[in-house]
C-alpha positions, 0 to 999 in steps of 0.5 A: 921822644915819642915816634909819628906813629904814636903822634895821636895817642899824646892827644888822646891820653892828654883828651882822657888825663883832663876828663879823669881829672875833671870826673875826680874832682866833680866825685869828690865835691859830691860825694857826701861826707857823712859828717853832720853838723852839731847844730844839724840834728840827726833824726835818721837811726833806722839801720836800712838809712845808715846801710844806704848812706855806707852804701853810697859812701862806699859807691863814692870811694870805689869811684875815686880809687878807680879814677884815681888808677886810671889817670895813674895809668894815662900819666904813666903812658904819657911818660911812655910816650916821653921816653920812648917806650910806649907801644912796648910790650912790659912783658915780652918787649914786643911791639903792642897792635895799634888795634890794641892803643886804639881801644886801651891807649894805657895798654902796657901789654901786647895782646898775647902777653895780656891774654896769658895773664888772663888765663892765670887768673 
């Protein structure tokens, strides 16, 4: 079970797994289908209005991929949490800041282990 020292990080990530979770799905129900309807005539074969329809569409699904990644991440901290492990360095297995989980609560990183990952790129 999580530790005193990491009680307010379960309620923020659960605060952050409800937003992500109400964002997806109000990206999802506005998101344009690009499917007309058979009786729906479609009058628009000008290239610029396809490209700005690909356009959005594609706009659409980056913003689902990436909601999608961050509850990925908020669930796996939460598990974390539950199993003892949150706060760990995947890395190095050192003890990640609290400066750090108070800006990136998903952080599964310490800060020296996330900055050489960074120069590598």
């Amino acid at each position: 079970m999580a530790s005193r020292k990491y009680a307010g990080f379960k309620r923020k990530l659960e605060e952050q797994k409800e937003r992500l979770r109400r964002d997806l799905e109000t990206a999802q129900e506005t998101a344009p289908s690009g499917v007309t309807s058979a009786d729906e005539p479609s009058y628009s074969n000008h290239l610029a209005d396809e490209a700005t329809a690909t356009y959005q569409q594609e706009a659409n699904l980056a913003l689902e991929r990436h909601l999608e990644r961050e509850l990925a991440g908020v669930d796996a901290a939460l598990q974390r949490l539950q199993n003892g492990t949150y706060g760990r360095c995947e890395n190095c297995g050192g003890e990640i800041g609290l400066e750090r989980l108070e800006a990136l609560p998903t952080a599964t990183l310490c800060i020296n282990c996330k900055s050489r990952q960074e120069n590598r790129k």
